[in-house]
N, C-alpha and C positions, 0 to 999 in steps of 0.2 A: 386697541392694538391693531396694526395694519395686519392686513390678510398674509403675508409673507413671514411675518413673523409669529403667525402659528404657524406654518407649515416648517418652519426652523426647526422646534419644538416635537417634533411629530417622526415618529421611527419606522421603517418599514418590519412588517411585520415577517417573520420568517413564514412561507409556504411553500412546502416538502412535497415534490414532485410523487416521490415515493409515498405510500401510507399504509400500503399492504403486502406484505411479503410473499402474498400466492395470488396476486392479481399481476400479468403480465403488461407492460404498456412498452409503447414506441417510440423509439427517438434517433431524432437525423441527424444523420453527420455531415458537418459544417467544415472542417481542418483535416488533415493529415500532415502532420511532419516524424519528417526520421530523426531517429534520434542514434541508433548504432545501423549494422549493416542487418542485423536481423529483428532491431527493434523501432516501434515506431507509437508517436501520439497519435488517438486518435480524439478530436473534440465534437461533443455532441447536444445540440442546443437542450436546452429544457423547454416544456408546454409553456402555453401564455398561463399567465399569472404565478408559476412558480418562482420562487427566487433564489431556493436550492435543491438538489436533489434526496436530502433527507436523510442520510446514513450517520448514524451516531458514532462515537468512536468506542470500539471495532468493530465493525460489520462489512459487510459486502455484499455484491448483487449475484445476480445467478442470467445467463445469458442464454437466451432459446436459440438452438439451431435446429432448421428444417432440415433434413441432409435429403429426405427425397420419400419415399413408400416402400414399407415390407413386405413381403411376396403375400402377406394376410389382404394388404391393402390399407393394412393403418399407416399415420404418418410415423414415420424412422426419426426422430425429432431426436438432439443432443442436448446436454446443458452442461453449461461451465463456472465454475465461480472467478467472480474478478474485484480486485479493489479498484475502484474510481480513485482519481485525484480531484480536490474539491478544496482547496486553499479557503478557511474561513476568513481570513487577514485582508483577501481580495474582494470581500463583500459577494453580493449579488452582482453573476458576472453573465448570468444565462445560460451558461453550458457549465459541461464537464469534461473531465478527462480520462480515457483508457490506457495505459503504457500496455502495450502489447507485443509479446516476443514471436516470434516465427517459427516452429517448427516444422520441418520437413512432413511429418504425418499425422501433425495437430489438423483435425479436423477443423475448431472452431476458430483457432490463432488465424489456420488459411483463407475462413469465411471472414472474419473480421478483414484480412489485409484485402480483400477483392472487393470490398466497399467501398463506392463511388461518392463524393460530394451528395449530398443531397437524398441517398438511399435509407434506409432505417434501420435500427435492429430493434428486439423486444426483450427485454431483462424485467425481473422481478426481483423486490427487495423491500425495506433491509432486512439481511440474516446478522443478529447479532452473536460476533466471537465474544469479543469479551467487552465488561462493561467500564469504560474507563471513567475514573473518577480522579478530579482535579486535586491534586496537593496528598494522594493516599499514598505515595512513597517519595519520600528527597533523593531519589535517583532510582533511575527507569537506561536500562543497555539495553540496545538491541542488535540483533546479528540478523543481517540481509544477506542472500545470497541471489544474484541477478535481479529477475522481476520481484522478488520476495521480498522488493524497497518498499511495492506500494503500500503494503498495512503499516508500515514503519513510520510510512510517509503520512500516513492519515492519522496518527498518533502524533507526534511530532510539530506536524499543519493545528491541531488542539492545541495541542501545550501552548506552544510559543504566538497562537491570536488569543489566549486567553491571560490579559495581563496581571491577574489574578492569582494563577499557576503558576507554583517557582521551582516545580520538577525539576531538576535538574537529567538531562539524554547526555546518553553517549553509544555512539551508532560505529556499529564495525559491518562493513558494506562489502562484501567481496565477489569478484568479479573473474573470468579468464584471463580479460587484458583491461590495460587503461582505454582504447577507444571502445570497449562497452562496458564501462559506469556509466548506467543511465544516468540523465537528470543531471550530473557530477554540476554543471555548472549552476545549476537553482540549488542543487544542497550547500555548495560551496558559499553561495549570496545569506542562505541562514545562517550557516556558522558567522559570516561576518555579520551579519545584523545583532545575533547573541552571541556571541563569544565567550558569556560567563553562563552561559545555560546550553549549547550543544556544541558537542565535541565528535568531530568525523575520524574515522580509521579504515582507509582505505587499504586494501591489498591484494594484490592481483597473481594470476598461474604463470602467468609469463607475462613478464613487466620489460619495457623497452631501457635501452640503454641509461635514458636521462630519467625514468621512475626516482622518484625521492620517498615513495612512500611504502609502505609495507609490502612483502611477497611472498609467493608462497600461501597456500592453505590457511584456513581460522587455526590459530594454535592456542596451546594453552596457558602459554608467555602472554599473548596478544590478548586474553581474558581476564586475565589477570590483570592487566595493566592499565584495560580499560571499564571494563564494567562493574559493577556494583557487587562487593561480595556476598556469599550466601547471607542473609539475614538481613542486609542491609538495602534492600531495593526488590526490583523484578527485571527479572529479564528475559525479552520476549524472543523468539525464533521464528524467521521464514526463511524460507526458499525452498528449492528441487529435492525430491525424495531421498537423494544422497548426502546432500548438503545437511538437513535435519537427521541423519545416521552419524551423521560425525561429530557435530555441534553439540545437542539435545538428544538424540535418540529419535527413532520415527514413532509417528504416532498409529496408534492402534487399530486395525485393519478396516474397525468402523469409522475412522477419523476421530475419534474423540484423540484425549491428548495422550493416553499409552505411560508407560515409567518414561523416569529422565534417564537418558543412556549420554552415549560421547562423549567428548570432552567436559561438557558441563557436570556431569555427573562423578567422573575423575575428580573434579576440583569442588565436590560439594553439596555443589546444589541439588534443593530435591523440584518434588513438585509444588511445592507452595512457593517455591523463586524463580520459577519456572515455568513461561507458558508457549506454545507452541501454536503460533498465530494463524 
């Protein structure tokens, strides 16, 4: 057998940047593109020899910020949780990705955006949410609200590189306006790639004149119509503190997931259909 045609035969093996979730490391950034006026990608290479950054589906990392010394003289250090974008379908690509929003008196949103090509951060990881397991429900909703696409999106990025997987998604994504759905144009490329396995439901606070697609708040028409009924699936929730008060209920002052409250609980579901990402 010629030398080529073992190497044909032969797979790369998966090596996870990540491998300890209280050991911090560092990683440069390669890319910045905008994606809204107050959102932006950020891409961040991975170490030599890794070929992914290691986060199972669902988990996330946790993000160090130095912010400077407290009058003791210890360091004043912040930390954040964030979902990475990590496309399995793309293979080993070297980096990764942050969708990061802007706030005005986000500490670490504003450290992130004042990163230069080439500067570092340190994150620690994975923290595993939940543990998803391929084919354990024939449909899986989920309800975004702004950034709260990422964990959606890393659910979603599993299912559909795993040809094995015939979950069927259906994702209600809501936004203020049409030009901040993040991403709108790569989620839109899934839906056309599967078309019998994800189904998008967009809907925006104030939608422009030529909007064709849903407006107005998550309702519980819009629940109904799209997601998986009680008993029949899971359905996951992110977004902003208010966003989870209306949808699901907020979750419990420790972060754990709290009762199901909002809309969802109106119409049923409890906590076993119900999880709060």
């Amino acid at each position: 057998m010629k030398p080529f045609q073992i190497l044909k035969t032969m797979t790369i093996a998966s090596v996870p940047a990540l491998t300890d979730p209280n050991e911090f490391k560092a990683f440069s950034l390669t890319k910045v593109e905008k994606l809204t006026e107050t959102t932006s990608r950020f891409t961040f290479a991975l170490p030599a020899g890794a070929t992914e950054l290691g986060l199972p589906t669902a988990s996330f990392i946790v993000i160090k910020y130095l912010k400077g010394v407290k009058d003791d003289g210890s360091p004043d250090v912040i930390f954040r949780p964030y979902t990475p974008i990590e496309d399995p379908s793309r293979g080993a690509t070297g980096t990764f990705d942050l969708v990061v929003k802007r706030y005005p008196t986000g500490l670490v949103s504003n450290y992130i955006f004042g990163l230069k090509v080439g500067d570092s951060i340190e994150l620690k990881g994975p923290i595993l949410k939940y543990k998803y397991v391929a084919n354990e429900f024939k449909h899986i909703g989920l309800v975004a609200g702004g950034t709260g696409i990422t964990p959606h999106l890393q659910i979603i990025q599993r299912v559909l590189s795993n040809p094995e997987d015939q979950t069927k998604l259906s994702l209600i994504f809501a936004n203020v306006s049409v030009p901040e759905i993040i991403l709108k144009d790569y989620i839109d490329n899934l839906v056309a790639q599967h078309p019998s396995r994800l189904s998008v439901y967009y809907t925006v606070d104030k939608p422009s004149a030529d909007w064709a697609g849903y407006s107005g708040y998550v309702s519980a028409d819009l629940i109904t119509s799209a997601l998986p009924k009680p008993g029949e699936g899971k359905v996951f929730v992110c977004g902003p503190p208010p966003f989870y008060a209306h949808v699901s209920g907020s979750k419990a002052p420790d972060f754990s997931q709290g009762e199901v409250g909002g809309l969802l609980a109106n119409l049923g579901y409890t906590s076993e259909h119900v999880f709060k990402i």
